[in-house]
MARKEKE-664047 format. One record per residue (C-alpha): residue in three letters; x, y, z; residue number from 1. Coordinates in steps of 0.1 Angstrom, whole numbers, plus 5000, padded with zeros to 4 digits. Example, Ala and Ser with C-alpha at 12.3 -4.5 7.8 and 13.67 -1.06 7.14 Angstrom:
<rs>
resn: ALA&xx: 5123&yy: 4955&zz: 5078&resi: 1 $
resn: SER&xx: 5137&yy: 4989&zz: 5071&resi: 2 $
</rs>
This chain:
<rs>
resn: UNK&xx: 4757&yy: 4995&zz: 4934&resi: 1 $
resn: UNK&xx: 4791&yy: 4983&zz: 4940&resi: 2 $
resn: UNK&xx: 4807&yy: 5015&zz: 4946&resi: 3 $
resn: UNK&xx: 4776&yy: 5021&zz: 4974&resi: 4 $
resn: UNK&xx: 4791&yy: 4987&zz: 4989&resi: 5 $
resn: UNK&xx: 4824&yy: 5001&zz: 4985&resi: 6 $
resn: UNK&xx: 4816&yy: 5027&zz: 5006&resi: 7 $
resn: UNK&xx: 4794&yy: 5010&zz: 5034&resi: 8 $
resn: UNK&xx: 4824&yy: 4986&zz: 5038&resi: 9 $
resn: UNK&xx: 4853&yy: 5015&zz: 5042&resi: 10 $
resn: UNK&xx: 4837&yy: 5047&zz: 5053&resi: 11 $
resn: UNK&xx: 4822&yy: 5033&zz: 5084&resi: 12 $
resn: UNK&xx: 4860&yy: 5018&zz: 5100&resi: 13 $
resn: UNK&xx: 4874&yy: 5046&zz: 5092&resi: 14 $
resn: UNK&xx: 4850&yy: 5067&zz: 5108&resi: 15 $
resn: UNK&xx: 4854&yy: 5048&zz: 5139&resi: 16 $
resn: UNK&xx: 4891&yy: 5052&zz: 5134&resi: 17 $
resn: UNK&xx: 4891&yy: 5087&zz: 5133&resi: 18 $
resn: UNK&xx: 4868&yy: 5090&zz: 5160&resi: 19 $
resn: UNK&xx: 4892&yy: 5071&zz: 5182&resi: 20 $
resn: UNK&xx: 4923&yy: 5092&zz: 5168&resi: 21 $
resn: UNK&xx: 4906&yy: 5124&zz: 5175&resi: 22 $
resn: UNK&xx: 4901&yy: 5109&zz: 5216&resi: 23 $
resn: UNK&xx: 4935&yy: 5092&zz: 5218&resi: 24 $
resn: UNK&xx: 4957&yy: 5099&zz: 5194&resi: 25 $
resn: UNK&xx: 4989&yy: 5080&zz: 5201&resi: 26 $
resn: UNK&xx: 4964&yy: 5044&zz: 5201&resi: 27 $
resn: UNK&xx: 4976&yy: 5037&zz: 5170&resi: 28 $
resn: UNK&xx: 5011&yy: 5029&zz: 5171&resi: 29 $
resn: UNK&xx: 5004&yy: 5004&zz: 5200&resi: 30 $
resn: UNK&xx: 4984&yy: 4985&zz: 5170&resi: 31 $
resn: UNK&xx: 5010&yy: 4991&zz: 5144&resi: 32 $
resn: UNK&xx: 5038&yy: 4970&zz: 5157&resi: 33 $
resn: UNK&xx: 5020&yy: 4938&zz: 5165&resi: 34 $
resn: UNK&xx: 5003&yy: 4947&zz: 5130&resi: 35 $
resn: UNK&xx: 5032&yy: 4946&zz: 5114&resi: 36 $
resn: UNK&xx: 5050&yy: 4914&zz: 5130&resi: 37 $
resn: UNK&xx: 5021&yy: 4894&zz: 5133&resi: 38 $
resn: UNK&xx: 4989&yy: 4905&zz: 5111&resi: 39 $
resn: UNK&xx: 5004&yy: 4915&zz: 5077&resi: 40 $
resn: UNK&xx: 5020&yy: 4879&zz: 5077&resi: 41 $
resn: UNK&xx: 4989&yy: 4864&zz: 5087&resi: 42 $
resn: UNK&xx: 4966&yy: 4886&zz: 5066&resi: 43 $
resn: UNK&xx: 4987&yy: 4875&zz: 5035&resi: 44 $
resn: UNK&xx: 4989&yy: 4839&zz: 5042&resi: 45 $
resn: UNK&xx: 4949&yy: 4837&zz: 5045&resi: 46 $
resn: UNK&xx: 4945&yy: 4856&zz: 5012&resi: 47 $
resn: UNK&xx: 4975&yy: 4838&zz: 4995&resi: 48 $
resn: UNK&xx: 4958&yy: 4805&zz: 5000&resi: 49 $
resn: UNK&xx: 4921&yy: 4813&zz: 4994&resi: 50 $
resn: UNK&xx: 4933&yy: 4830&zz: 4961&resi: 51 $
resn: UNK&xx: 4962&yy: 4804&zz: 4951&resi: 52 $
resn: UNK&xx: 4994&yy: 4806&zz: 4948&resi: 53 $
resn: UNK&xx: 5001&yy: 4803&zz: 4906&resi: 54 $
resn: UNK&xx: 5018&yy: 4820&zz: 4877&resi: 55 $
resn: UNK&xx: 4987&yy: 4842&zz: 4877&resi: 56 $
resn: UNK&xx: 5000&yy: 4858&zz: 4911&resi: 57 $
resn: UNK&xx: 5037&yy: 4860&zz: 4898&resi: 58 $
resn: UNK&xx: 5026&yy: 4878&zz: 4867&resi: 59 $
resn: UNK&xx: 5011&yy: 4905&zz: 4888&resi: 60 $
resn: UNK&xx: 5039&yy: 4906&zz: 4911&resi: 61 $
resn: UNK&xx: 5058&yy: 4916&zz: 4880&resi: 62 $
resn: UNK&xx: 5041&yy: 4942&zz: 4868&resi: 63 $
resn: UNK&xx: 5038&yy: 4954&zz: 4900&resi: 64 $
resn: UNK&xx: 5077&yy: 4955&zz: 4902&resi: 65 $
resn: UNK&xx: 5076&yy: 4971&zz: 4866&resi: 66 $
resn: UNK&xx: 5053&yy: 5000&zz: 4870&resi: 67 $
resn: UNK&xx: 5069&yy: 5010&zz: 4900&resi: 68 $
resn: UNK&xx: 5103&yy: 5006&zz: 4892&resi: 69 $
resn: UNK&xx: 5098&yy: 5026&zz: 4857&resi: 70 $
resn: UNK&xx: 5075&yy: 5056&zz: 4878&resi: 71 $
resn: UNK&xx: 5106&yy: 5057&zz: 4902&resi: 72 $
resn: UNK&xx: 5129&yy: 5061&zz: 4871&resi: 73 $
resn: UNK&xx: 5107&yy: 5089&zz: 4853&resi: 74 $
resn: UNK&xx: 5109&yy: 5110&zz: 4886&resi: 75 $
resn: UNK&xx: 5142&yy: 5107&zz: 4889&resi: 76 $
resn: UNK&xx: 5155&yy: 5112&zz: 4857&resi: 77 $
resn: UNK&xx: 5130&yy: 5147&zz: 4851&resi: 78 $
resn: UNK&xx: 5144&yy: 5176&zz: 4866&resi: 79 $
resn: UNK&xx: 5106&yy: 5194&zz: 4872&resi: 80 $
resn: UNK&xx: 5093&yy: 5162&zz: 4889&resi: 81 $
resn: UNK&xx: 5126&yy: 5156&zz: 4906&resi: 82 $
resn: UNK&xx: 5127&yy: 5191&zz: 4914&resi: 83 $
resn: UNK&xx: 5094&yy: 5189&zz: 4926&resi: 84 $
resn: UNK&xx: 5100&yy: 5157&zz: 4944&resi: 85 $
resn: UNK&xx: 5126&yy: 5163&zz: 4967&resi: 86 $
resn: UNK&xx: 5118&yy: 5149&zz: 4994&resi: 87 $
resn: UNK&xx: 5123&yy: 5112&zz: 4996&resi: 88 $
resn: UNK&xx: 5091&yy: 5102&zz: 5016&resi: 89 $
resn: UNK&xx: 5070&yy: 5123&zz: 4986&resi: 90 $
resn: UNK&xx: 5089&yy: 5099&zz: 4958&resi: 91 $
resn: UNK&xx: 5078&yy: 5071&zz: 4982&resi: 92 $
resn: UNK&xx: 5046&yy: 5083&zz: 4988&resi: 93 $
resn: UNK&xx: 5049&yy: 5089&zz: 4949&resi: 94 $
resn: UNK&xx: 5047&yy: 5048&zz: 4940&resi: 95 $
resn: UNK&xx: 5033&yy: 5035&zz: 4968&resi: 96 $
resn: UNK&xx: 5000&yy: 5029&zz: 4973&resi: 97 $
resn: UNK&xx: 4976&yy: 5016&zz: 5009&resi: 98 $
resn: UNK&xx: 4972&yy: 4984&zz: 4989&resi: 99 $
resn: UNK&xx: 4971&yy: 4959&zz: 5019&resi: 100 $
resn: UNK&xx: 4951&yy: 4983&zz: 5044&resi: 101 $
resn: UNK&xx: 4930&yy: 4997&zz: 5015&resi: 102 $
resn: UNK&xx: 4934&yy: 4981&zz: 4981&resi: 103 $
resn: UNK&xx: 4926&yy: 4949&zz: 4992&resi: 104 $
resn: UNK&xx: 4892&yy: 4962&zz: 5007&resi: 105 $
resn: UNK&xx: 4884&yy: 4980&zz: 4973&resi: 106 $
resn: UNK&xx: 4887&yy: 4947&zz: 4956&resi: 107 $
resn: UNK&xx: 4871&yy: 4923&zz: 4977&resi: 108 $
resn: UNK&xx: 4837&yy: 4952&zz: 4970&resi: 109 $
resn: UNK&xx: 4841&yy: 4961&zz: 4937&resi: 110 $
resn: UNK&xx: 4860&yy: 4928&zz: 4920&resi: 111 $
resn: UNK&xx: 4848&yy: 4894&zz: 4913&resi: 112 $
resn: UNK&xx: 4864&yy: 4867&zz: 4938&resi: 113 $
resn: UNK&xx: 4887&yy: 4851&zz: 4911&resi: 114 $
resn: UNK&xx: 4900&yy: 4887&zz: 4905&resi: 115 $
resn: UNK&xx: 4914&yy: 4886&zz: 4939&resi: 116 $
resn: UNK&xx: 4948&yy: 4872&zz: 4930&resi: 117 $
resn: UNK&xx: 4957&yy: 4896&zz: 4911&resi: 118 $
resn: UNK&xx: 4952&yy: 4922&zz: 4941&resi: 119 $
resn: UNK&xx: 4973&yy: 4901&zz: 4957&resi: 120 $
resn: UNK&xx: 5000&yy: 4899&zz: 4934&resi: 121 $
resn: UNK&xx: 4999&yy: 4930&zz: 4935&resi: 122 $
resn: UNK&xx: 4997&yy: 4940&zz: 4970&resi: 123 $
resn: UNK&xx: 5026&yy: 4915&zz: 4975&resi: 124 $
resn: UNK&xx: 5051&yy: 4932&zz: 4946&resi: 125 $
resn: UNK&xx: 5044&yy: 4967&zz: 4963&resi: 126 $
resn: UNK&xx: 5050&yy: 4954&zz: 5002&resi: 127 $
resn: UNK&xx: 5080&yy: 4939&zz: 4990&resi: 128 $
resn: UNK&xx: 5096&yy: 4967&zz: 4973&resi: 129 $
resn: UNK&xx: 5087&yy: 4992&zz: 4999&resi: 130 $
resn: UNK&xx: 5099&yy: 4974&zz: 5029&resi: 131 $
resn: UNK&xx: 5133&yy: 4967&zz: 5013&resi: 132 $
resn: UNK&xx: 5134&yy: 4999&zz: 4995&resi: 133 $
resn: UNK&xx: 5121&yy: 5021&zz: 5016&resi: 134 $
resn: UNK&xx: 5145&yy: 5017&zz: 5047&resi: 135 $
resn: UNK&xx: 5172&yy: 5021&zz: 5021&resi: 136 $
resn: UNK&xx: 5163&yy: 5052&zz: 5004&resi: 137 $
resn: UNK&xx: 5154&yy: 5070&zz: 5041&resi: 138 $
resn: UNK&xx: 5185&yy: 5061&zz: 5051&resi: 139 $
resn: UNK&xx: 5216&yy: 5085&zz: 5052&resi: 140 $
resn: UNK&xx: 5241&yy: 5075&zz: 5031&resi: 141 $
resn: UNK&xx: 5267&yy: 5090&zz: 5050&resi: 142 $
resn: UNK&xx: 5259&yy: 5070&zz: 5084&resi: 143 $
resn: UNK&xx: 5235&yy: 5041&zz: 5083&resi: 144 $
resn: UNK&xx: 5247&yy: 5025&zz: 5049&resi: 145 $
resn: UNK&xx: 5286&yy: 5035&zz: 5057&resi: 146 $
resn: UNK&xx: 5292&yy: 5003&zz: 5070&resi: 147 $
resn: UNK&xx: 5271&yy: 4981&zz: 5049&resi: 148 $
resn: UNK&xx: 5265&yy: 4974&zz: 5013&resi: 149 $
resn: UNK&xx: 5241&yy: 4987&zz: 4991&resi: 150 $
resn: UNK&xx: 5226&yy: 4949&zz: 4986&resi: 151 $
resn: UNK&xx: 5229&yy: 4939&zz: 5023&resi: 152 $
resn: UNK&xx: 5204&yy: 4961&zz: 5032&resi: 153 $
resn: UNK&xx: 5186&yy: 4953&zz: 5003&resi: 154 $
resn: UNK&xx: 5186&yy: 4920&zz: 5012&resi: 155 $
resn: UNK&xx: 5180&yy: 4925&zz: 5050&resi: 156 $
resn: UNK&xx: 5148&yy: 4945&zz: 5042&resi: 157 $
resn: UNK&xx: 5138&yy: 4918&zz: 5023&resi: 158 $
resn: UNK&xx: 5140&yy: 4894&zz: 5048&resi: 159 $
resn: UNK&xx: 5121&yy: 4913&zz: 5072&resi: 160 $
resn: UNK&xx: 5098&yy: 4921&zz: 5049&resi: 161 $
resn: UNK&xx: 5060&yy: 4913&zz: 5062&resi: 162 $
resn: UNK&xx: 5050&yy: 4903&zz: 5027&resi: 163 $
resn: UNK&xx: 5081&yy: 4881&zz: 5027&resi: 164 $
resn: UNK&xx: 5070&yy: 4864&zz: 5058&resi: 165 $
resn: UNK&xx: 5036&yy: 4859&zz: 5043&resi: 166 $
resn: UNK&xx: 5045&yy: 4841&zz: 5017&resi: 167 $
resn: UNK&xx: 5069&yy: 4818&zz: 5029&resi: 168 $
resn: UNK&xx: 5043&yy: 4809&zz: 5054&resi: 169 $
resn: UNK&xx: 5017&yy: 4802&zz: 5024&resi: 170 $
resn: UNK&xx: 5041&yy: 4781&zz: 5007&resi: 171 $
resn: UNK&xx: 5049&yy: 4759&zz: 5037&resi: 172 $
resn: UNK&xx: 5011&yy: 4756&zz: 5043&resi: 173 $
resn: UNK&xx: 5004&yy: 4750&zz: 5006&resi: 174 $
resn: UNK&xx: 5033&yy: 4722&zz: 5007&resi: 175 $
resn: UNK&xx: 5013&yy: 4708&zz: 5040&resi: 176 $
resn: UNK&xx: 4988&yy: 4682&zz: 5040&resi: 177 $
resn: UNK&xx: 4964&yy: 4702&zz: 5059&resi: 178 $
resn: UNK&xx: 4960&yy: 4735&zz: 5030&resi: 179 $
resn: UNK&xx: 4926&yy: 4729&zz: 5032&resi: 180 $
resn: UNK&xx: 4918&yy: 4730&zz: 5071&resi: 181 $
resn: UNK&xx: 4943&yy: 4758&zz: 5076&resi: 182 $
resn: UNK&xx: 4932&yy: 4782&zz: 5043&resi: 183 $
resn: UNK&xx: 4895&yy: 4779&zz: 5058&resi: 184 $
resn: UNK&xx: 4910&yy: 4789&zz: 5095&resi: 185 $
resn: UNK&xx: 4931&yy: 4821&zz: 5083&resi: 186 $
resn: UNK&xx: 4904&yy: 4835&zz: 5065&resi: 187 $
resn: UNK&xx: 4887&yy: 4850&zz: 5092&resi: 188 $
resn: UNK&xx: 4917&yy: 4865&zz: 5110&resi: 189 $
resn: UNK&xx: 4932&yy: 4878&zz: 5076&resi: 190 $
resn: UNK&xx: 4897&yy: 4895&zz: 5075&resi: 191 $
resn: UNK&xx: 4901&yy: 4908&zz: 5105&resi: 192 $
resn: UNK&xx: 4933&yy: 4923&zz: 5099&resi: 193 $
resn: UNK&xx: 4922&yy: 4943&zz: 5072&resi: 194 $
resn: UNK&xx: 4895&yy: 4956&zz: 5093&resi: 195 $
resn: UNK&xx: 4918&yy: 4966&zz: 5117&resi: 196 $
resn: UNK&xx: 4944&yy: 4979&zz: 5090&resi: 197 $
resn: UNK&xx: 4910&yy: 5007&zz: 5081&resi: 198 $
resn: UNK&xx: 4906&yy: 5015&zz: 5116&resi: 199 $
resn: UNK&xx: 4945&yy: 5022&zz: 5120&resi: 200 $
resn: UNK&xx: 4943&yy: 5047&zz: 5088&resi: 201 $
resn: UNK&xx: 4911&yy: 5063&zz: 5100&resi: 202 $
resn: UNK&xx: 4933&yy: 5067&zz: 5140&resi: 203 $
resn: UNK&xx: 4961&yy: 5081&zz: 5124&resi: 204 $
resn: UNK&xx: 4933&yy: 5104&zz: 5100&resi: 205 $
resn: UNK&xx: 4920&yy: 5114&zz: 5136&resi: 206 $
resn: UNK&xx: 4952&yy: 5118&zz: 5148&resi: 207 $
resn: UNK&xx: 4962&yy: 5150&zz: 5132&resi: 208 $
resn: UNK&xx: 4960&yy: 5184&zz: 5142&resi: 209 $
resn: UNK&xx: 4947&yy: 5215&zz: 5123&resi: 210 $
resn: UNK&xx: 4982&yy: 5227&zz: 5131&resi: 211 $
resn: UNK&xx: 5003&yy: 5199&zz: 5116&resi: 212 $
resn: UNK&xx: 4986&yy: 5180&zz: 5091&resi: 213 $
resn: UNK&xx: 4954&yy: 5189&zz: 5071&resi: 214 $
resn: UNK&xx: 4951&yy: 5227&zz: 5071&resi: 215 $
resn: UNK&xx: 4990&yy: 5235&zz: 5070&resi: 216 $
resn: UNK&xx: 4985&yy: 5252&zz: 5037&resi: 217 $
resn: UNK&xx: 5027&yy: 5248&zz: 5026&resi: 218 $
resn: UNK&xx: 5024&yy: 5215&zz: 5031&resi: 219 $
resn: UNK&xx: 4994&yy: 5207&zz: 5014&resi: 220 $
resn: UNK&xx: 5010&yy: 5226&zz: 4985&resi: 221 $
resn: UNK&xx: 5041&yy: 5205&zz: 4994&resi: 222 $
resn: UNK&xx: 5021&yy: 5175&zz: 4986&resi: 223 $
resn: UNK&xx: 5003&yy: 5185&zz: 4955&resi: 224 $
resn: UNK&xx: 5026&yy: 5170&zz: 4930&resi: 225 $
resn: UNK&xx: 5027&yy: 5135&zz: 4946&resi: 226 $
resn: UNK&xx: 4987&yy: 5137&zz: 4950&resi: 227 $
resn: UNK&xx: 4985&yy: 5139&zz: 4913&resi: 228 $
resn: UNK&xx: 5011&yy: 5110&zz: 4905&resi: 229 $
resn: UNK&xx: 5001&yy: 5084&zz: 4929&resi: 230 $
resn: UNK&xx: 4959&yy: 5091&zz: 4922&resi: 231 $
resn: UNK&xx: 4958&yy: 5099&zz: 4884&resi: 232 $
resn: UNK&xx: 4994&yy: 5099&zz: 4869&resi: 233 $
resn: UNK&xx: 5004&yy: 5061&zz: 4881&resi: 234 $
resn: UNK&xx: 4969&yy: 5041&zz: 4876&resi: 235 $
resn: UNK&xx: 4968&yy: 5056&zz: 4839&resi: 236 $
resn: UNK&xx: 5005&yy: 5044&zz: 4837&resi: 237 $
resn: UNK&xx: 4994&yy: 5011&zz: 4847&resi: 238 $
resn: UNK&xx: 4969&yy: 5014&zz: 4823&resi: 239 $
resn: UNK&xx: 4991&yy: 5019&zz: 4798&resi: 240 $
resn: UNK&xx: 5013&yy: 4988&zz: 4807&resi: 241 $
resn: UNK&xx: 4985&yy: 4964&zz: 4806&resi: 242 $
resn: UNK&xx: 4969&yy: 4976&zz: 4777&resi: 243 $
resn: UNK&xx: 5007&yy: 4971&zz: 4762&resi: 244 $
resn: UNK&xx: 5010&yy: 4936&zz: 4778&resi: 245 $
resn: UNK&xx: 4976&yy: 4929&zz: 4769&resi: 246 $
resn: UNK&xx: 4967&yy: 4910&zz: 4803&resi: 247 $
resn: UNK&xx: 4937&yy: 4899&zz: 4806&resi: 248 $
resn: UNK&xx: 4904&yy: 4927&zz: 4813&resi: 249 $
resn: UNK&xx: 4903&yy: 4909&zz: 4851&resi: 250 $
resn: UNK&xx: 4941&yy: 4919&zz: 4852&resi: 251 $
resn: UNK&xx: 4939&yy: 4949&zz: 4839&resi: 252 $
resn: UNK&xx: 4913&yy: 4964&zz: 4862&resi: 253 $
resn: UNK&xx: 4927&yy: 4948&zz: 4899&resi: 254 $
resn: UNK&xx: 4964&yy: 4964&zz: 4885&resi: 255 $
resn: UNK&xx: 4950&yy: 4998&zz: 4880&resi: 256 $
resn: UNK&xx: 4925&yy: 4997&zz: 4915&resi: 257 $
resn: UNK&xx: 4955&yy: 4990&zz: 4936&resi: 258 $
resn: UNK&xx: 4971&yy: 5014&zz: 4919&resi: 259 $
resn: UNK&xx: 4949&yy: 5042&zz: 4922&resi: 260 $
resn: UNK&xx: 4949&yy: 5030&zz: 4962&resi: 261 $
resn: UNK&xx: 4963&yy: 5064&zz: 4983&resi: 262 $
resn: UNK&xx: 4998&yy: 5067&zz: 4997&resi: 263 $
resn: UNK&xx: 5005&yy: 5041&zz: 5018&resi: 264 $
resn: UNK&xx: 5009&yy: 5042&zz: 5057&resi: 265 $
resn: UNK&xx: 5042&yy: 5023&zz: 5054&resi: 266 $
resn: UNK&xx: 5055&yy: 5056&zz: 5039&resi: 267 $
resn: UNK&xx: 5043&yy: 5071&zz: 5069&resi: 268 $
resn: UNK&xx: 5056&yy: 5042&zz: 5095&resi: 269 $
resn: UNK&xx: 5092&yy: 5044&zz: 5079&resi: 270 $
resn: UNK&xx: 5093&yy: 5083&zz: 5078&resi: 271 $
resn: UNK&xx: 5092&yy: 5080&zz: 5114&resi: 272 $
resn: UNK&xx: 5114&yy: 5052&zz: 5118&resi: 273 $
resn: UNK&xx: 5140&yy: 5072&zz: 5099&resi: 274 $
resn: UNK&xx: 5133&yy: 5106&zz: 5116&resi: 275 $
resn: UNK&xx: 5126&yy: 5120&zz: 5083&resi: 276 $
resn: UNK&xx: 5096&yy: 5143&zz: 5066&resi: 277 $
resn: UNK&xx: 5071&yy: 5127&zz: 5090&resi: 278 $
resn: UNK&xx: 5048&yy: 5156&zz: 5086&resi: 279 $
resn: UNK&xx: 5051&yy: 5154&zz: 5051&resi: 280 $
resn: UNK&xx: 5045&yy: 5122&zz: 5045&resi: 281 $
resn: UNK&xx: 5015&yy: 5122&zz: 5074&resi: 282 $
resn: UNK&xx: 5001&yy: 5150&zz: 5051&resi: 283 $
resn: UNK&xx: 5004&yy: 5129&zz: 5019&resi: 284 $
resn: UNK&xx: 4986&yy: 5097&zz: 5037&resi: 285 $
resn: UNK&xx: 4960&yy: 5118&zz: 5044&resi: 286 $
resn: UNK&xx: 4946&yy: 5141&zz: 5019&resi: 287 $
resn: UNK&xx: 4959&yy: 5109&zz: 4993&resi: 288 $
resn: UNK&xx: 4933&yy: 5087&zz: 5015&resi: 289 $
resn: UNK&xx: 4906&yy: 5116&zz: 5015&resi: 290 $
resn: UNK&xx: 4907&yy: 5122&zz: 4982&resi: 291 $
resn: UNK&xx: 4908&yy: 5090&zz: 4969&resi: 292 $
resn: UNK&xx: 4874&yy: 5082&zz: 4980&resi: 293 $
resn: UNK&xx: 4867&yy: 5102&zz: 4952&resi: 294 $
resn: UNK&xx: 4892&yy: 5092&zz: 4921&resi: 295 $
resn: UNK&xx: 4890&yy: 5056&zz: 4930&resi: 296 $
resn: UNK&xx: 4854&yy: 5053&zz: 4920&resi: 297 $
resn: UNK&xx: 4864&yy: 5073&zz: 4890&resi: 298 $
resn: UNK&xx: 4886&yy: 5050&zz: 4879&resi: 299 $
resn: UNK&xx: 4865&yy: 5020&zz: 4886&resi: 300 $
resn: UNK&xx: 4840&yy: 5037&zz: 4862&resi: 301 $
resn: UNK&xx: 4865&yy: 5044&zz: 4840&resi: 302 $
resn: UNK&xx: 4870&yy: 5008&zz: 4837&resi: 303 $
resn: UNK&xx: 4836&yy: 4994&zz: 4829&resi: 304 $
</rs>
């Protein structure tokens, strides 16, 4: 029953999405940008306050940072998945999952409500690391970060970081005398921004041609190996860690549904920022999101 709710929440944006990517297919990115700026931030405070902000999201954060960071490692210290792993936007799209645009969806259908801050930990972990880390591993060594330390940009990614925004802006609010008025408020728009967030993935879905994305059979074997780690490899590492760390069941199954989620569309947004591997990584975002509708279940069953 909840994975039938699963799917009449998700399948029927992104069919819409797709429909409009497939009639205009440069819509999207005049959706992203504002998205971005503006929504994520938004979209973060809402959920931030309705779920609380408490140790419990901090431990999730963590192991967010954790799994991740020791995934990243294991690529890069084995020469078959490094060799395998070339590219930079596949070890991206390796690690990180849709957790904002998709995750949080899957959680809010198939979670109880008080498992939501978790997802959010979560969610907040992975934003965080991607739009500080990301820029920096895109970028050319040789030019962009010639002038500029290693930790600047670090830091300057941070800063600029959506998540980052969210949560200073949920702190201020929760340090307000009016958390209540304003968490009831938000919760409609950060809704809404995920709604829109599924309508963005399905556009870009709709967006590609036979040509360049989907049926390009080299880079569909391109993107084999990253399928496999970011949908069955990283959730059963995650697994693994919380069974280690023995968080709690509630935990335990929002860590490993975010991060079963399918490559996120960050990857995509800073491949094409950086002018590198954007048909790779478009190709990743979508047969990851395709075929996740399938191993995301899977693991949810696994679970119970």
């Amino acid at each position: 029953m909840l994975i039938l709710r699963l799917f009449s929440e998700l399948l029927p944006l992104l069919a819409i999405g797709y429909s409009i990517g497939r009639i205009k297919p440069g819509y999207s990115s005049q959706i992203v940008s504002p998205l971005i700026n503006f929504g994520i931030p938004v979209s973060l405070m809402g959920l931030l306050l309705k779920s609380g902000l408490d140790w419990l999201l901090l431990q999730a954060l963590t192991m967010a940072f954790l799994a991740i960071g020791l995934l990243i490692v294991v690529i890069r210290l084995s020469p078959s998945l490094k060799r395998r792993i070339g590219s930079r936007s596949l070890l991206l799209g390796s690690v990180f999952g849709n957790t904002g645009y998709f995750g949080i969806p899957v959680a809010l259908a198939l979670l109880p409500s008080h498992s939501l801050i978790f997802s959010i930990g979560y969610d907040l972990g992975a934003t965080l690391l991607v739009w500080s880390l990301g820029p920096m591993l895109l970028a050319n060594s040789s030019s962009d970060l010639k002038e500029i330390s290693v930790w600047n940009f670090f830091l300057k990614g941070l800063a600029r970081s959506p998540a980052s925004m969210g949560l200073v802006g949920a702190v201020f609010v929760q340090l307000s005398p009016w958390t209540d008025q304003i968490t009831s408020f938000l919760w409609i728009p950060s809704r809404i921004v995920i709604f829109l967030a599924l309508l963005i993935v399905g556009m870009r879905l709709g967006a590609f041609q036979p040509a360049e994305g989907l049926l390009q059979s080299n880079l569909r074997l391109l993107v084999q190996p990253s399928l496999l780690i970011k949908l069955i490899f990283f959730p059963a590492l995650m697994l693994a860690l919380s069974k280690g760390f023995r968080v709690s069941t509630f935990m335990c199954n929002a860590l490993v549904l975010q991060a079963a989620t399918p490559t996120a569309i960050s990857v995509l947004l800073l491949a094409e920022a950086s002018g590198q591997d954007q048909e790779v990584a478009a190709s990743l975002v979508a047969w990851s999101t395709v075929i996740s509708f399938v191993t995301v279940p899977l693991w949810f069953l696994i679970l119970q």
